[in-house]
C-alpha distance (Angstrom), angle and dihedral (degrees) to the residues before:
residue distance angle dihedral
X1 . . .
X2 3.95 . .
X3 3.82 117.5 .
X4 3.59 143.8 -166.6
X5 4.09 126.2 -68.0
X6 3.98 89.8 -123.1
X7 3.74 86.0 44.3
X8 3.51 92.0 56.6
X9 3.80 102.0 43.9
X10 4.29 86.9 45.8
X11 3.88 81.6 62.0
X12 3.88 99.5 43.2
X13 3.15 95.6 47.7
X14 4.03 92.0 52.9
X15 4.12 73.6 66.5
X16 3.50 94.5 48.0
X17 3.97 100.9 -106.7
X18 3.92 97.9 158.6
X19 4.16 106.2 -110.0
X20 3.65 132.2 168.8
X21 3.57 132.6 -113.2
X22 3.95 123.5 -75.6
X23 3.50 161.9 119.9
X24 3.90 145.7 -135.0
X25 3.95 116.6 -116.4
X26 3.99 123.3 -166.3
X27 4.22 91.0 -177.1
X28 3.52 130.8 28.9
X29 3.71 93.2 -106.7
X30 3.96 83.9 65.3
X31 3.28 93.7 59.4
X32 3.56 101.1 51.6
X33 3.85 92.6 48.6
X34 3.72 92.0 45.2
X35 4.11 81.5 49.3
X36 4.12 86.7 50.9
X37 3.60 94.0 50.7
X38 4.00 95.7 54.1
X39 4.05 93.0 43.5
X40 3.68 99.1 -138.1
X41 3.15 126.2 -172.9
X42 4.03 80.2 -179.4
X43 3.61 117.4 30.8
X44 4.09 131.8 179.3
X45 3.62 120.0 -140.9
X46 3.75 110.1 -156.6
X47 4.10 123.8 -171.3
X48 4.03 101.4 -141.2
X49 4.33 106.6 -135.9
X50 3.67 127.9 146.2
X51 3.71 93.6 -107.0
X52 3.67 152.1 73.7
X53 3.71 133.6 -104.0
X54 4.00 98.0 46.9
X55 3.69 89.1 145.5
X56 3.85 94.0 55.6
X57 3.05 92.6 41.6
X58 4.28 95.7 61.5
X59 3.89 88.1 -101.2
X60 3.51 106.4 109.0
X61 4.02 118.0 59.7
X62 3.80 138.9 -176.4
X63 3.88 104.6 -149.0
X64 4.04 129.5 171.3
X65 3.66 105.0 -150.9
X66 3.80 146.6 39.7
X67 4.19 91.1 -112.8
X68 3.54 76.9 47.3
X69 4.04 88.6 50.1
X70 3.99 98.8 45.4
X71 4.11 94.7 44.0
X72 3.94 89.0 52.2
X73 3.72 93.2 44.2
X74 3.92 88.0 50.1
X75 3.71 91.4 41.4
X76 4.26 90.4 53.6
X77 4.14 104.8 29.8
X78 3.84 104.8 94.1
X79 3.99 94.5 10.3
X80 3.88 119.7 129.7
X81 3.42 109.2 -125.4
X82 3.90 117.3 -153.1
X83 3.75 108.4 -172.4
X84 4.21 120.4 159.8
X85 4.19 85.3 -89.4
X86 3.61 100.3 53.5
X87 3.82 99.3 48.0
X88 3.96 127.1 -134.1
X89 3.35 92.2 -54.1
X90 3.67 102.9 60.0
X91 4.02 147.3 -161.8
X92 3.88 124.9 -81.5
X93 3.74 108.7 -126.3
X94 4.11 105.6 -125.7
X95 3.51 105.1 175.0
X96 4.08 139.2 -7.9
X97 3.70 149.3 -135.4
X98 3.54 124.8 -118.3
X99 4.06 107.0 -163.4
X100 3.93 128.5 169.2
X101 3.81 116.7 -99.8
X102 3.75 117.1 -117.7
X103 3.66 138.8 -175.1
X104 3.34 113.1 -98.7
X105 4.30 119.9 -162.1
X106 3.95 92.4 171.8
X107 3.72 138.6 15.7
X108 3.72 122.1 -152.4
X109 3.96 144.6 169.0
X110 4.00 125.6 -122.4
X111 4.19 117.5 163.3
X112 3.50 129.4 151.7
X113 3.77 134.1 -162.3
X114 3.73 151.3 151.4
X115 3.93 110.2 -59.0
X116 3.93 91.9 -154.7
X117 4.07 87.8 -172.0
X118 3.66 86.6 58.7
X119 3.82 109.6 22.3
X120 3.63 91.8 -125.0
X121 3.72 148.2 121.9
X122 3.37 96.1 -111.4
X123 4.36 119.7 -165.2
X124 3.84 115.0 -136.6
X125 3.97 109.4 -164.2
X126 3.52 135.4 166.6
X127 3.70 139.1 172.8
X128 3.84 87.4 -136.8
X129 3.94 103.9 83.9
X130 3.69 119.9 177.2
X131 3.51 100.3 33.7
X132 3.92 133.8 89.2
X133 3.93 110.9 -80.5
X134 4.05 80.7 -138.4
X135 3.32 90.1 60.1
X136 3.85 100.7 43.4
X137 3.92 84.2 44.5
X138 3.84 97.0 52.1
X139 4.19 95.5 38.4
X140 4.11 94.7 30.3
X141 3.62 119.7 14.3
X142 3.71 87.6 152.0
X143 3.89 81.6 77.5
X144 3.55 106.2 55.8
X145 3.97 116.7 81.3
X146 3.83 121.8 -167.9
X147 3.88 122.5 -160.2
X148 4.09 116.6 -169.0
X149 3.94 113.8 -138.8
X150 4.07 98.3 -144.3
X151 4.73 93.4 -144.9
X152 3.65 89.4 -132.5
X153 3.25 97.0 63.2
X154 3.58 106.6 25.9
X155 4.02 132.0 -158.8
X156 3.90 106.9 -21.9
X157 3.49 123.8 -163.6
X158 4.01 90.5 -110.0
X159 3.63 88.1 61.0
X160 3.61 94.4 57.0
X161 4.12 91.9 44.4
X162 4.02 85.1 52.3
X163 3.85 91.7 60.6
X164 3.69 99.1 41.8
X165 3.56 98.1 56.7
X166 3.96 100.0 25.5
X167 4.41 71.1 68.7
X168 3.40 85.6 60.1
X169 4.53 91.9 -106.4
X170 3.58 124.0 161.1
X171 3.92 134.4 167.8
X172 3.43 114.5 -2.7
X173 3.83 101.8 -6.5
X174 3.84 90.0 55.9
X175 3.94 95.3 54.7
X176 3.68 88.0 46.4
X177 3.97 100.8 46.1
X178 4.32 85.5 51.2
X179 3.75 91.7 53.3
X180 3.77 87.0 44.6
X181 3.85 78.1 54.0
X182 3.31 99.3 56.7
X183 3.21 101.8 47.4
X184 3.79 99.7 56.2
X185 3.48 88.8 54.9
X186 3.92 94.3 52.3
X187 3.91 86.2 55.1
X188 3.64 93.9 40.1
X189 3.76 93.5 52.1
X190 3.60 91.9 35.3
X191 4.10 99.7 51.0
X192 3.96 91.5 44.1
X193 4.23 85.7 -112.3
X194 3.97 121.2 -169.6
X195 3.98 86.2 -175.8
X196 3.91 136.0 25.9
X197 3.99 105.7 166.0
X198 4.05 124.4 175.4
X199 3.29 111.9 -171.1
X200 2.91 106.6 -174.7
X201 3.71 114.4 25.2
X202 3.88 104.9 176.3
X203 3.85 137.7 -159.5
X204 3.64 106.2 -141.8
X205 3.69 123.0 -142.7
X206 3.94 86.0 -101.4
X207 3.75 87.8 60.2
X208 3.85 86.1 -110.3
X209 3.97 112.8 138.1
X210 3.75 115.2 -144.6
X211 3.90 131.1 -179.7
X212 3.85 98.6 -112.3
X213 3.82 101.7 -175.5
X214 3.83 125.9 6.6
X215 4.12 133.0 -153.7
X216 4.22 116.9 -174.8
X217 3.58 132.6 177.3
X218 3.84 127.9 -178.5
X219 4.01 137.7 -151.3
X220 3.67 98.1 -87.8
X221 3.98 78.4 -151.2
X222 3.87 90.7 55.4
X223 3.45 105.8 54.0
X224 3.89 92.0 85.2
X225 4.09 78.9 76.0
X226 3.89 90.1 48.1
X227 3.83 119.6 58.5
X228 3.71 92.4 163.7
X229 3.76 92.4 55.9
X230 3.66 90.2 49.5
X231 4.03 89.2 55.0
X232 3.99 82.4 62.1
X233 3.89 92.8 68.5
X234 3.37 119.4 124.0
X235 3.97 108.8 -166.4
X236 3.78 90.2 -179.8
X237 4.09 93.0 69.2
X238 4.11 78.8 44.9
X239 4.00 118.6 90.5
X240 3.59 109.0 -110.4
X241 3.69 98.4 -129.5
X242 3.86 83.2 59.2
X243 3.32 100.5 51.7
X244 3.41 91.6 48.1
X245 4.01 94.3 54.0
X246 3.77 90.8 43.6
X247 4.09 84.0 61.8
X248 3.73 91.0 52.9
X249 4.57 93.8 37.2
X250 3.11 85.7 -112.4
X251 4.34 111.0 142.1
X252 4.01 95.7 -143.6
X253 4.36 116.7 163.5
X254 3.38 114.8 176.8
X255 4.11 111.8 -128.0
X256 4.20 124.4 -176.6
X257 3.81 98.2 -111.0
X258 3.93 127.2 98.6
X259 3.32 108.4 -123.4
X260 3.47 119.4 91.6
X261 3.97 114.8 -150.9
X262 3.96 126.1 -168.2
X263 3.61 113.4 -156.8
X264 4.28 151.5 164.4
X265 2.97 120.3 -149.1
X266 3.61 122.6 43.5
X267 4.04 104.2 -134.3
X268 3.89 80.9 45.4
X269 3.71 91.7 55.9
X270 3.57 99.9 48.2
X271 3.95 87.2 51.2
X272 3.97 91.9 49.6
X273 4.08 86.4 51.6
X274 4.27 85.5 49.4
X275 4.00 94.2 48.6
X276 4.07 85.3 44.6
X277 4.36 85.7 57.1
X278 3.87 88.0 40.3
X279 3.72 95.7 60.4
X280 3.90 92.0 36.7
X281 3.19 108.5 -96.9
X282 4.23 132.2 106.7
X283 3.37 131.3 -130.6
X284 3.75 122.8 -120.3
X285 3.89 96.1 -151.7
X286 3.84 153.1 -21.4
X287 3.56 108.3 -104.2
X288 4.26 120.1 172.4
X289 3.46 114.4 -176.1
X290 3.33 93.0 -175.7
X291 3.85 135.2 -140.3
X292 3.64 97.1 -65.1
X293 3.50 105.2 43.0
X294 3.91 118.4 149.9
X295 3.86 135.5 -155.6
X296 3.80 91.0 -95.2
X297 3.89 89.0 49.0
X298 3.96 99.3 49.7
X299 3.94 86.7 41.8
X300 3.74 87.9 60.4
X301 3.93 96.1 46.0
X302 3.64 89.8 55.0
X303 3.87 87.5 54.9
X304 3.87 89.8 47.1
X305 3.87 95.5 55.6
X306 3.73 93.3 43.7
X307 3.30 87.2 56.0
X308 3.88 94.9 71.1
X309 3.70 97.4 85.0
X310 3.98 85.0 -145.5
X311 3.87 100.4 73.4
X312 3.49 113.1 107.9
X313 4.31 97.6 169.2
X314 3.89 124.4 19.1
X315 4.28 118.8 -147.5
X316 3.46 119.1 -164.2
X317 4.06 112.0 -163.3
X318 3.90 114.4 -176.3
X319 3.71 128.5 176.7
X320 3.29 106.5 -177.5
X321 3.53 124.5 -148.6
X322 4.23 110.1 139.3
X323 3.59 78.1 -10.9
X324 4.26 104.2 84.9
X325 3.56 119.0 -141.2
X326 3.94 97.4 -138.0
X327 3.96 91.7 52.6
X328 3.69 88.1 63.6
X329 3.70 95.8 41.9
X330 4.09 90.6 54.8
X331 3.81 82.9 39.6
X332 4.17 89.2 47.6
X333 4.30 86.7 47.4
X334 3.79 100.1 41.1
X335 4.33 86.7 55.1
X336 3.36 98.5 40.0
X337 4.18 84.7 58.2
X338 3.29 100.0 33.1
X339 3.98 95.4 54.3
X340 3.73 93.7 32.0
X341 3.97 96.2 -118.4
X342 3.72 109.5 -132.1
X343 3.95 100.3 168.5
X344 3.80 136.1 67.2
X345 3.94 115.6 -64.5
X346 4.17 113.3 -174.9
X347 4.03 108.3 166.0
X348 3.55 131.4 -162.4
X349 3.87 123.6 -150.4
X350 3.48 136.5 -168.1
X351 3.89 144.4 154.2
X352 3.82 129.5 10.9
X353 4.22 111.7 40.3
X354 3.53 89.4 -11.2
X355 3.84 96.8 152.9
X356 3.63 88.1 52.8
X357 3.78 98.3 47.9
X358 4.73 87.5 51.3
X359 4.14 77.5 45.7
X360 3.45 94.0 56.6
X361 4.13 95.2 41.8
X362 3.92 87.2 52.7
X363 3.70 97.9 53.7
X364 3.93 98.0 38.7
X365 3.78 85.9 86.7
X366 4.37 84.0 -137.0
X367 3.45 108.0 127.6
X368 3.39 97.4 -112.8
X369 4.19 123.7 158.3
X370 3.33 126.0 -126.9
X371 3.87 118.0 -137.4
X372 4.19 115.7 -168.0
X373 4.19 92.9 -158.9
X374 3.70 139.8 -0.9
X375 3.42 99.7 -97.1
X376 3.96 88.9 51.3
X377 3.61 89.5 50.8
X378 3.95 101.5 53.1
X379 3.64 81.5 56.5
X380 3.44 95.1 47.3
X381 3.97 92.3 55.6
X382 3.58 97.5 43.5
X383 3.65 95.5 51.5
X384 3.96 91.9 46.5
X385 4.03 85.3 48.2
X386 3.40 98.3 49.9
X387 4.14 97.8 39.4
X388 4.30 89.5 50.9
């Protein structure tokens, strides 16, 4: 779960990561009182999206008075934003931050998250703030230092001392970026995070280090542990069809392909979305059902992948193991009539009741293909696709 920048710094700096002043604004009016209250004379206006490259992309401005203030906010609320993270179709901006100005000497990066080939915490730093870590990895990756946070041990102070001065910190600005580092990792460890990003982290010209803009993601798997966290979601940065499969446990992402595909079992699903590319096709989403899935539940992932208007074919690939072959046949029958099923269906079943699941396809009188593997399936799909 990804949430807002002023989210984030609210909860860093309950950990005492050094953040400026600001406020959130839903109207233009908002902003210019939340501009009044922090006195300016330099103030930051900030559009509030689930993605990166605001600035780029025109939504991040520097402005010096509160005409200044109110045109901005105008000029931002309700404005799609298409940055490189939200793709060509873009995010509408719903509400924005209104932050202090500062002057800023240096600009740096700091982010830490879960090294799954290691198991670690792992520290991501670079002396080139401001700019995309891709890019700074593909043009400079002399100037990005990572330091691994063994879980038994924890953060120790050495850690922290190897990041401030592998930036290049001394004095003042050294003893301030490590208890900068600390404290992220206190809230990182603390809030279950997958993702704490600060991009940038500046050196002011005071020698003071302050977290400029702020990214966070949690353990969607955590957040049963974190009811405050949960309070921070913002469905309307969400996909619909994913919210909407999240309310019924389903594990739905939306991809760019055509082919829908209906699956338990995630390590089966993302090989059922491979053997779809294989045999030329592309898959129109992930979609787990999971191991318990009932009538009512497979009915309502049907309705979720039709809902893509991109999916030309749908394939349905069950093996079932608690999962029961016949409970996604009636689940397969009852969407396909409920929702009027006008594209390609070919479904694959295997395991527990199997033989009466394929009975149950025959006689539903829904024309409905039968696929005898995986491999056979993919085929099946693609060619139906392709031929409609």
């Amino acid at each position: 779960m990804n949430i807002h920048e002023y989210q984030a710094k609210a909860l860093l700096k309950e950990y005492g990561a050094p953040v400026l002043g600001g406020g959130v604004a839903y109207t233009p009016s908002e902003a210019v009182e939340r501009a009044k209250a922090l006195g300016g004379p330099v103030w930051v206006v900030k559009a509030q999206i689930h993605a990166g490259g605001r600035g780029k992309a025109g939504g991040v401005k520097v402005v010096k008075s509160l005409e200044e203030v109110e045109a901005v906010a105008k000029e931002l609320l309700g404005k799609t934003l298409v940055t490189h993270q939200t793709g060509p179709e873009g995010k509408e901006v719903r509400r924005l931050f209104v932050e202090d100005g500062c002057r800023i000497a240096n600009e740096l990066y700091l982010s830490m998250l879960i090294d799954r080939a290691t198991g670690q915490v792992a520290i991501v730093a670079s002396s080139e703030g401001g700019m995309d870590i891709e890019d700074v990895a593909a043009a400079t990756p002399e100037k990005i230092m990572t330091v691994q946070i063994d879980p038994v041990t924890g953060l120790q102070p050495f850690h922290a001392r190897k990041v401030a001065f592998g930036l290049g910190l001394t004095g003042k600005a050294a003893k301030a970026c490590i208890k900068v580092v600390q404290s992220l990792y206190a809230a990182f460890i603390a809030k279950d995070a997958a993702l704490v990003e600060i991009n940038p982290l500046v050196v002011t010209e005071d020698d003071d280090v302050v977290v400029l803009d702020a990214k966070m993601s949690f353990d969607g798997n955590a957040l049963f542990r974190h009811e405050k966290v949960r309070e921070l979601r913002d469905e309307s940065e969400e996909d619909p069809a994913e919210v909407r499969a999240s309310q019924h446990e389903l594990n739905y992402i939306r991809l760019d392909g055509n082919i829908g595909c209906m699956v338990n079992g995630a390590g089966l699903a993302m090989a059922t979305m491979d053997i779809i590319k294989l045999q030329g096709g592309a898959p129109a989403n992930f979609l787990d059902v999971g191991g318990g899935a009932t009538k009512e539940r497979v009915t309502e992932a049907f309705k979720i992948i039709l809902s893509d208007e991109n999916v030309e074919g749908i394939l349905v690939n069950i093996f079932g193991g608690i999962m029961r072959c016949d409970v996604i046949a009636d689940g397969v029958i009852a969407a396909a009539r409920e929702v009027q099923l006008a594209v390609p269906l070919v479904v694959r079943l295997e395991g527990t009741n199997v033989e009466i699941g394929k009975q149950k396809l025959a006689e539903s009188g829904l024309a409905i293909e039968p696929a005898d593997d995986l491999n056979d399936a993919a085929a099946k799909v693609v060619k139906a696709v392709r031929e409609s």
